[in-house]
C-alpha positions in Angstrom: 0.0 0.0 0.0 1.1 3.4 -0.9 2.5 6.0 1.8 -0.5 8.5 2.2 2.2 10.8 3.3 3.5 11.0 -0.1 0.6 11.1 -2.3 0.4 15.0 -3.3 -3.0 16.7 -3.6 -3.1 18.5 -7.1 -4.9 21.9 -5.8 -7.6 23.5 -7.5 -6.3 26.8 -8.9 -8.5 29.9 -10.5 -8.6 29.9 -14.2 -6.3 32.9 -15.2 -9.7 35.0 -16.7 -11.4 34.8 -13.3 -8.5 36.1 -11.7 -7.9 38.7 -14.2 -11.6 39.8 -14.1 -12.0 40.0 -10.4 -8.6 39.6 -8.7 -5.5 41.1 -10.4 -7.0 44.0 -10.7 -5.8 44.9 -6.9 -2.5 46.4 -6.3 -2.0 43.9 -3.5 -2.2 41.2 -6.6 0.0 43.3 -9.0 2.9 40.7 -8.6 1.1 37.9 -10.2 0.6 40.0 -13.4 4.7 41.3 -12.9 5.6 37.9 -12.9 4.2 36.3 -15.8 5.2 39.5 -17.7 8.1 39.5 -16.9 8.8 35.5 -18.1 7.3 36.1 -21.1 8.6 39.8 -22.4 12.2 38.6 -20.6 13.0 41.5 -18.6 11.6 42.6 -15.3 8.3 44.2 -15.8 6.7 46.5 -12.5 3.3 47.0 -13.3 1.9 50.4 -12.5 -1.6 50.3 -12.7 -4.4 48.3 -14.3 -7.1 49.5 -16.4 -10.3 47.5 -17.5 -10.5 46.9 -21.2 -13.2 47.5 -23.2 -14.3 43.6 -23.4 -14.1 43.1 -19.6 -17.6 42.5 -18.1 -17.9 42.3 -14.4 -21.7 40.7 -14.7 -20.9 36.8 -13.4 -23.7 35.7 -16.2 -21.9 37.2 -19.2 -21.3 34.9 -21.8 -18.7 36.7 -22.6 -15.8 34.8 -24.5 -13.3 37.4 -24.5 -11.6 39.0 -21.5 -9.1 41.6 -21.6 -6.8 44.5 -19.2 -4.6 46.9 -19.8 -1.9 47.3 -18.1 1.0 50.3 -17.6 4.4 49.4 -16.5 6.8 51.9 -14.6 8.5 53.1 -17.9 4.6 54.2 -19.3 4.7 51.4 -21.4 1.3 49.4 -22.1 0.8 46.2 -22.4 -2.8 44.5 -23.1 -3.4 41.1 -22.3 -6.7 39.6 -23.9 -7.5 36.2 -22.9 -10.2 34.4 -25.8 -11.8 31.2 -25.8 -14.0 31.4 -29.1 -12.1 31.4 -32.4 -13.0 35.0 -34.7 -12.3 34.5 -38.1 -10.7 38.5 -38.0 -9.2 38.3 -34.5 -5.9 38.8 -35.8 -7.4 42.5 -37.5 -8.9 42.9 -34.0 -5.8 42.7 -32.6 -4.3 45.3 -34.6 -7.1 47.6 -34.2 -6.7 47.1 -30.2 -3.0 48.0 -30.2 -3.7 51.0 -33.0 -6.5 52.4 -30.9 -4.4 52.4 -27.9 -1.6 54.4 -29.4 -3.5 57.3 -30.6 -6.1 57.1 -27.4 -3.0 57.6 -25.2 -1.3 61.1 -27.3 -3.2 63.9 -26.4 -3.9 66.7 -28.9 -0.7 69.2 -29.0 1.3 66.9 -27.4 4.8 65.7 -29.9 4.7 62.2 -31.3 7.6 61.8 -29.3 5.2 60.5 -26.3 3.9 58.3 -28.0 3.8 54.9 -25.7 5.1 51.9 -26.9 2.5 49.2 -26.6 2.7 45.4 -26.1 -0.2 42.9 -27.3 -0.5 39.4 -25.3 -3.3 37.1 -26.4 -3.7 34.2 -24.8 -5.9 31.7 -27.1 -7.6 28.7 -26.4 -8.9 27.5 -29.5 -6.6 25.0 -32.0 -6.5 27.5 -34.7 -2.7 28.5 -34.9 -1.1 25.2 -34.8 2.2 25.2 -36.8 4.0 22.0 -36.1 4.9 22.1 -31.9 4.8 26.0 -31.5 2.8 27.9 -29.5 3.9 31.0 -28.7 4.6 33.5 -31.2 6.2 37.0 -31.4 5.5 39.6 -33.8 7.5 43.0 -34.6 8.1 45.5 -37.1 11.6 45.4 -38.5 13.0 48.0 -40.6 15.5 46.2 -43.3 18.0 47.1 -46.2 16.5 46.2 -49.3 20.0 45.5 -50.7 21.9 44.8 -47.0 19.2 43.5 -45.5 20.7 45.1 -42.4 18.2 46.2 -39.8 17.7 50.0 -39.3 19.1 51.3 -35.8 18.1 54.3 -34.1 20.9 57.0 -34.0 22.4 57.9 -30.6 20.1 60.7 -30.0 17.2 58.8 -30.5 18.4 55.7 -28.4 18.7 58.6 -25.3 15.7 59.8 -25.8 13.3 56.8 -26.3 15.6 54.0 -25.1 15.5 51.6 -27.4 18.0 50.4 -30.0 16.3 49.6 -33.5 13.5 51.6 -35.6 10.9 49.4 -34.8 11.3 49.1 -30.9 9.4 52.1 -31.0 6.5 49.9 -32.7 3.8 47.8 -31.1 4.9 44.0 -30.5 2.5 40.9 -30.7 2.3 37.6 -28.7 0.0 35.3 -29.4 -0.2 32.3 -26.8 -1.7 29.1 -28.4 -2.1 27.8 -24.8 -4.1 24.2 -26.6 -0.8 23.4 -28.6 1.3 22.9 -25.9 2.8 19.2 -24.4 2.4 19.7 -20.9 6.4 19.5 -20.5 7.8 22.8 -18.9 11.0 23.2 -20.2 11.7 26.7 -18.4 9.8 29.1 -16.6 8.2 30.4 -19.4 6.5 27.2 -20.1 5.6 26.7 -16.0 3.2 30.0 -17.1 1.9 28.2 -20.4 1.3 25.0 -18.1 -1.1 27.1 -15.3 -2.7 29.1 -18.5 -3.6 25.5 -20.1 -4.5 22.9 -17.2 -5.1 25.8 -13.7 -2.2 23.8 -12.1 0.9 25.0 -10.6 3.4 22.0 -10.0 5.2 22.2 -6.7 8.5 22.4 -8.5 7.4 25.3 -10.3 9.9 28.2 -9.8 8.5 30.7 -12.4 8.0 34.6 -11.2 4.7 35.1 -9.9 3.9 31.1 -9.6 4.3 31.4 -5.9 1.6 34.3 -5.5 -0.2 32.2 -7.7 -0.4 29.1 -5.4 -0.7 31.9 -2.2 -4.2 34.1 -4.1 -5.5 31.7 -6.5 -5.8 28.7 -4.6 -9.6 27.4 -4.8 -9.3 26.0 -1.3 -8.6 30.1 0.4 -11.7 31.6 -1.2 -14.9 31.7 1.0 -17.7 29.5 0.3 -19.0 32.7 -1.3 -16.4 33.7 -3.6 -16.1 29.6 -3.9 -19.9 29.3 -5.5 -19.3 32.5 -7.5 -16.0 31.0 -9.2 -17.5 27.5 -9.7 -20.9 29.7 -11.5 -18.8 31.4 -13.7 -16.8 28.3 -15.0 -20.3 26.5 -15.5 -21.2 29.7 -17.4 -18.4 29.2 -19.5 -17.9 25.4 -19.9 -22.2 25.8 -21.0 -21.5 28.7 -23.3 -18.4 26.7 -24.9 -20.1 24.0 -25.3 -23.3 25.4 -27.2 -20.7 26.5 -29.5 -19.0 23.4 -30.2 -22.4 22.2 -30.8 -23.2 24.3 -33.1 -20.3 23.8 -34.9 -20.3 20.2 -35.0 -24.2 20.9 -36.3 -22.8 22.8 -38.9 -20.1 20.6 -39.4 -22.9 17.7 -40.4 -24.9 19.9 -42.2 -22.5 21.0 -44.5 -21.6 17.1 -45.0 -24.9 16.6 -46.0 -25.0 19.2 -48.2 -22.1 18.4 -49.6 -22.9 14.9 -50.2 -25.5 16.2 -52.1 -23.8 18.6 -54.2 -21.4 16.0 -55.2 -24.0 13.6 -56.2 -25.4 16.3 -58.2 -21.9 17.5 -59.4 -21.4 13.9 -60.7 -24.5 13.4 -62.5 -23.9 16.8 -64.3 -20.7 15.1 -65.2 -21.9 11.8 -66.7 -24.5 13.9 -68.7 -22.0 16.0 -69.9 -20.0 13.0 -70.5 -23.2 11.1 -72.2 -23.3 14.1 -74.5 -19.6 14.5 -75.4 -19.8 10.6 -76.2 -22.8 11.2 -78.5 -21.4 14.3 -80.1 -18.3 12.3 -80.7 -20.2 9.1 -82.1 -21.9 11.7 -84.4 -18.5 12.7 -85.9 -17.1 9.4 -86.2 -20.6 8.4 -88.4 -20.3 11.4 -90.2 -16.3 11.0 -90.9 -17.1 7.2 -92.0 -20.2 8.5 -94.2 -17.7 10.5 -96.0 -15.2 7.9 -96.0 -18.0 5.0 -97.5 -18.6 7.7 -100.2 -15.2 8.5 -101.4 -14.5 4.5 -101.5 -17.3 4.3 -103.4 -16.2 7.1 -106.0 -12.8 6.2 -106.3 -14.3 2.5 -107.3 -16.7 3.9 -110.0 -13.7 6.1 -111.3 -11.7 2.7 -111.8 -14.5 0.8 -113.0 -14.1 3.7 -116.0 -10.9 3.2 -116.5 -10.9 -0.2 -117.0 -13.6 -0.2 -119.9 -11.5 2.4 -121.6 -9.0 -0.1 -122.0 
């Protein structure tokens, strides 16, 4: 028999949308958010303040699919972190609008383009849409290159002072799109101890990623009150209903269009064989004619020797 004493007890963690809807939005909490930022943009990120999005509902019966913050560092950089469980065939436009929006929404009139804020996009995805072979995280940037060097533009020294960043298009928005379903369930680094919580709301206890340990102190189902307990286990219901309607509908759709394609390829074929009856005949129609002509000439060229031998 097993030693009870070494069985561990996976705990229950809050789905990283909950806690971003209800939780990280306290200063007390910023740390979580610092941490994962940090692991994932590689350099140590101090949030300054939080802002609710445009998507982000607090109604619990919301069937919203789609939640999203954004966030200021210390430098006045923003950074917004969408979170989206139903696949939009444009989402990828919608997250350029987002980041565009936010750059002219944050430069007041009169002030110089030079305070301009840099802006970072996270989206964190959990629908299969973006699977390339094992990857799952992807970064986007604008680079500025020699058309005959190929070398990539640099700010000049002045420019590095005053914005502090190195090439052209550090001063441009930056993408990272999280594919949180693609991913093994093998951390090799901290990075992928994040992408592990994001896809199963686990945190293994050898888990040594920024922010992991805040994660195990704050989002731990077993801490809430039996209150904030029910409300968490609604809002999951909400969503695992909502999720499932459309998977339903899909997989409706999904049958439906086999059916109806079924059908138009039973119709596509028969339009073929007629087509295919009526090249045959057409073809049938030639040959009869081409052997008409044929029998006729034989027969001429037979009469025209049948002349010439009584002339002899």
């Amino acid at each position: 028999m097993p030693d009870s004493r070494n069985i561990k007890r996976a705990r229950r963690i809050l789905s990283f949308d909950y806690a971003l809807k209800r939780l990280l939005r306290q200063e007390t909490n910023y740390d979580i958010l610092e941490g994962f930022l940090s692991e994932l943009l590689g350099r140590h990120i101090k949030v300054k303040n939080i802002k609710e999005g445009e998507s982000l509902q607090d109604n619990i019966d919301d069937k919203q699919t789609r939640v999203d913050i954004l966030a200021e560092d210390a430098d006045g950089e923003l950074i917004i972190i969408e979170v989206q469980y139903q696949h939009e065939i444009d989402y990828l436009l919608r997250v350029l609008y987002g980041a565009s929006k936010h750059l002219v929404k944050h430069i007041h009139k009169g002030n110089p383009y030079s305070s301009i804020k840099k802006v970072y996009s996270i989206s964190i995805l959990y629908f299969p849409q973006l699977h390339h072979d094992n990857e799952y995280i992807y970064h986007g940037k604008t680079d500025f290159r020699g058309m005959h060097t190929n070398q990539i533009l640099t700010l000049t020294s002045k420019q590095q002072r005053a914005f502090s960043k190195i090439e052209a298009g550090d001063l441009y928005p930056e993408y990272y799109l999280l594919d949180v379903t693609n991913f093994n369930d093998v951390a090799a680094n901290t990075l992928d101890e994040w992408i592990y919580y994001l896809k199963n709301n686990k945190v293994e206890d050898n888990f040594t990623a920024l922010g992991l340990d805040k994660v195990r102190e704050i989002l731990d189902y077993d801490s809430l009150s039996p209150a904030e307990q029910c409300s968490y286990d609604k809002a999951i219901d909400i969503k695992l209903g909502w999720e499932s309607a459309i998977n339903t509908a899909k997989d409706e759709g999904r049958d439906e269009g086999k059916v109806e394609g079924i059908a138009e390829g039973e119709a596509e074929r028969a339009q073929l064989q007629e087509a295919l009856t009526a090249e045959k005949a057409e073809k049938a129609a030639a040959l009869a004619a081409e052997k008409e002509k044929a029998d006729a000439l034989a027969a001429r060229i037979a009469e025209l020797e049948k002349q010439l031998l009584s002339k002899q």
